[in-house]
C-alpha positions in Angstrom: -28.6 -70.7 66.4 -32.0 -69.4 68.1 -30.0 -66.8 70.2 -27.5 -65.9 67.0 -31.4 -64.6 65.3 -32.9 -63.3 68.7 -29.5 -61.2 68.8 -29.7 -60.2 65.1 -33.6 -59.6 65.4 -33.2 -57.2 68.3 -29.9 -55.2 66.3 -32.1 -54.8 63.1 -35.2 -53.7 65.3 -32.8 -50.8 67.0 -31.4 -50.1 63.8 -34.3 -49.0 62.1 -36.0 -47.3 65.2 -32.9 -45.5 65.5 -32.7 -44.2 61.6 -36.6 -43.5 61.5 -36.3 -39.7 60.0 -39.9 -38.6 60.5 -40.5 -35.3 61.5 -44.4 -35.2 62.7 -45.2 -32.9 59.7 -45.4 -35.3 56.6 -48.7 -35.1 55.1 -49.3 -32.2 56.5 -50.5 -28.3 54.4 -50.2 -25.4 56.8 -50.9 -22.3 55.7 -48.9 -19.3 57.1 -50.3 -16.2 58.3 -48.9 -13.7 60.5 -49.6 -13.2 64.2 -49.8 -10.1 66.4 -48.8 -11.6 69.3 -50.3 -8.1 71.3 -54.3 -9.6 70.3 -56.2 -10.2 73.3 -57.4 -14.3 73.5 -61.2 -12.3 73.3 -60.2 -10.7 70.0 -59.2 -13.7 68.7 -61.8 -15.6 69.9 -64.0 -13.1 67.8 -61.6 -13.7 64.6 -62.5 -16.0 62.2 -58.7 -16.8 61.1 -59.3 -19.0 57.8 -57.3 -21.1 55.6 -57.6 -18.8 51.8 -56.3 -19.3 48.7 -54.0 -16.4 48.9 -52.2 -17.8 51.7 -48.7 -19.1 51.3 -49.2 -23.1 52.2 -46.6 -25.5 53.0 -47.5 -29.3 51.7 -45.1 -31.9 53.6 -44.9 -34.7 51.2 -42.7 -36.6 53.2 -39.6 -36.6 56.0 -37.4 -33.9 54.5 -39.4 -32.5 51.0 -41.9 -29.5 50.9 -43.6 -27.5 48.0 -44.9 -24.3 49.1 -47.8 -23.1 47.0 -48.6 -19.8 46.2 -51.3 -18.1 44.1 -51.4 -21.6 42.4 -47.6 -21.9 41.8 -45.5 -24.4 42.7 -42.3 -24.5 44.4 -40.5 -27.0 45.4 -37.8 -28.2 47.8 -36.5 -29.7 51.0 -37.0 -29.0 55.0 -35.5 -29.7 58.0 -36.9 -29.9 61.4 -34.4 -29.9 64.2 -36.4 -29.1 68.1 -37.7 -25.9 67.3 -35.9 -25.0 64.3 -37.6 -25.3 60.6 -35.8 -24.7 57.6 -37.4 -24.7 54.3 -35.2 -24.6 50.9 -37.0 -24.2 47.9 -35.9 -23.4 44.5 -37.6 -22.2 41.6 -35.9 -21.6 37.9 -32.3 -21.5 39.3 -33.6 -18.9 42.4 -32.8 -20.2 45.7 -35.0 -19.4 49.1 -34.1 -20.4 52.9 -36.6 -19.6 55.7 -35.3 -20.1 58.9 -38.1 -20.2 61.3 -37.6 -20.5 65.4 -39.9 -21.0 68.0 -41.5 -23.0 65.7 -43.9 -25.3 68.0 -47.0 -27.0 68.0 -50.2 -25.0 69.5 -52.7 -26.2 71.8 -54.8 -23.2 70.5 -58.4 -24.5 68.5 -57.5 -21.8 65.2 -54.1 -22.8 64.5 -52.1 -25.9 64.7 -48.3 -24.6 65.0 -47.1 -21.2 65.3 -42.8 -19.6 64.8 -41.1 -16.3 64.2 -38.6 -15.9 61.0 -35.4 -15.6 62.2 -33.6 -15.7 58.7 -34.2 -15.9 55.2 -31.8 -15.8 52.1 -32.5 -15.2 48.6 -30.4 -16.4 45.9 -31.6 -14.5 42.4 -30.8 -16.7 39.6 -31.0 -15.4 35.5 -35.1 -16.1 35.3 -37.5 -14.1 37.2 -39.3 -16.2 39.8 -42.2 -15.1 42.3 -39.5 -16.3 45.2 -38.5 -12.7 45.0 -41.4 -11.4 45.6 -42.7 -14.0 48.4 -39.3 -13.3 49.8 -39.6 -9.4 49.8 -42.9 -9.8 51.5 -41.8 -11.6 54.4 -40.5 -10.0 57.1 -38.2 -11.1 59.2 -38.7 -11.4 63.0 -42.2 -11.7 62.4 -44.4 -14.1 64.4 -46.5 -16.1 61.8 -49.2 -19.0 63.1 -49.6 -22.4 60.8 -53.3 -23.0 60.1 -53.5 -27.0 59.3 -56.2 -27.4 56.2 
């Protein structure tokens, strides 16, 4: 009987180790600003690069849901983080908005926390006007952009 519950211990133990979904990002709000990656390190030393309340931020509320906040607008949706790639869906008043970052790593740099390059984005205009549009028209993709953690 002991080993029949040793056995069965160890299977749930490997079971939920093996379905554990975090990501590293819950909890997190990083704020997205773009990066010229051509900036010297003294430049940017010299840079105070600071978290404002014009910044598009990301809130990770858990393993796969995210609200970006914007000008004090919500939006909200789901993520995935798979290696290097980070997609965020969001939806907002039947307008739908994918990001597809790459490169998207943590940084040992002291002003930002992780930094990736949009590789893809899709916009999905439903019948309501949303600011998606607009956040989406003022992306650009290929862009390098660096997450500042608040």
């Amino acid at each position: 009987m002991k080993i029949i519950t040793i056995v069965l211990g160890v299977m749930l133990f490997i079971v939920t180790g093996c379905s554990n979904n975090e990501t590293g990002l819950e909890g997190k709000e990083l704020g997205i600003s773009s990066n010229d990656p051509t900036i010297s390190e003294e430049e940017k030393e010299n840079a105070e690069i600071n978290f404002s309340s014009n910044m598009l931020v990301l809130e990770f509320s858990s393993a796969d849901e995210v609200t970006l906040l914007n000008l004090g607008n919500e939006y909200t949706g789901s993520y995935s983080l798979d290696g290097e790639s980070l997609t965020v869906k969001l939806e907002d008043e039947g307008t739908n908005l994918r990001l597809d970052f790459v490169e998207f790593k943590e940084t040992p740099d002291e002003y930002y926390s992780y930094s990736g390059v949009i590789d893809d984005g899709e916009l999905h205009v439903g019948d309501e006007t949303s600011q998606l549009s607009n956040i989406y028209q003022n992306i650009s993709m290929g862009q390098s952009y660096i997450f500042l953690e608040e």
